[in-house]
C-alpha positions as CSV (number, residue, x, y, z in Angstrom):
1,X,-6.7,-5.9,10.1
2,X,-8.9,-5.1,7.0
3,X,-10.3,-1.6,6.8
4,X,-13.6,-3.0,6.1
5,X,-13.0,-5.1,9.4
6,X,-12.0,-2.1,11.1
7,X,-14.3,0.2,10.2
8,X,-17.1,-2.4,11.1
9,X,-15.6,-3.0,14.0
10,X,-15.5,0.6,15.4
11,X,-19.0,1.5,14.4
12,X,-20.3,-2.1,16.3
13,X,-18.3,-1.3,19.3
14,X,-17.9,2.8,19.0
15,X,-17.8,3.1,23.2
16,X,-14.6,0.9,23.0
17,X,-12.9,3.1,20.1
18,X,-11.9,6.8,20.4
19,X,-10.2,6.6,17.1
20,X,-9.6,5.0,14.0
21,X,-6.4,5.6,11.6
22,X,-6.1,4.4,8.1
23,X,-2.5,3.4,7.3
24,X,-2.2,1.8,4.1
25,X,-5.7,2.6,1.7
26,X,-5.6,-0.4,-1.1
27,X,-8.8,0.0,-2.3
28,X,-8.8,4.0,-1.6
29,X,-8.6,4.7,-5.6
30,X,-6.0,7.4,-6.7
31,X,-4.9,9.5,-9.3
32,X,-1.0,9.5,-9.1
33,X,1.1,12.1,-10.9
34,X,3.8,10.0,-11.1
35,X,4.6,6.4,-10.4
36,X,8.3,5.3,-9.3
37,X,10.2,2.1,-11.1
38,X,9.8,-0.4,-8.7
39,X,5.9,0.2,-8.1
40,X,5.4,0.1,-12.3
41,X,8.1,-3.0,-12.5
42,X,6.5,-4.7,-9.3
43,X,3.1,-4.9,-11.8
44,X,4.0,-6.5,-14.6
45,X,3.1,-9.9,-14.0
46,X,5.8,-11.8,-15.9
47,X,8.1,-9.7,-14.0
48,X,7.2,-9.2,-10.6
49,X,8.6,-12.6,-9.0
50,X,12.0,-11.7,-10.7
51,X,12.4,-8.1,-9.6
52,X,11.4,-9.7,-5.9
53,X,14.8,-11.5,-6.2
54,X,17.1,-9.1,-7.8
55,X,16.0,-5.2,-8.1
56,X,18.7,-3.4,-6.0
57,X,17.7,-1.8,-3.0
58,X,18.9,1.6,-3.7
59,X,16.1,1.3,-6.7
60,X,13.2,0.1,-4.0
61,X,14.7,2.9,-1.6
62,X,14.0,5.9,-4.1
63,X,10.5,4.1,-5.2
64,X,9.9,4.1,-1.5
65,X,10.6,7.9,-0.9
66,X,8.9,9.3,-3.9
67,X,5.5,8.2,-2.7
């Protein structure tokens, strides 16, 4: 579900929801330190589809637990 959807959602029906918990914040804009390979190869346009198919997983791993 959308966090807009969500959000709307909870404040239409607010005696049906206790709680609300953001998971995943796309459009929650953020200053990182530091960005791992596979996040800075994923956007590159040309590249993207490619690394889809053949970046190794120990690479997507380490992106994944530097985050």
């Amino acid at each position: 579900m959308g966090g807009y959807v969500a959000w709307k959602a909870a404040v239409d029906y607010s005696e049906r929801v206790s709680k609300l918990i953001l998971v995943d914040a796309a459009g929650y804009a953020t200053t990182a330190t530091s960005v791992p390979l596979g996040f800075k190869l994923a956007q590159i346009p040309m590249l993207s589809g490619l690394m889809a198919n053949i970046l190794p997983r120990r690479v997507i791993e380490s992106s994944l637990r530097d985050v």
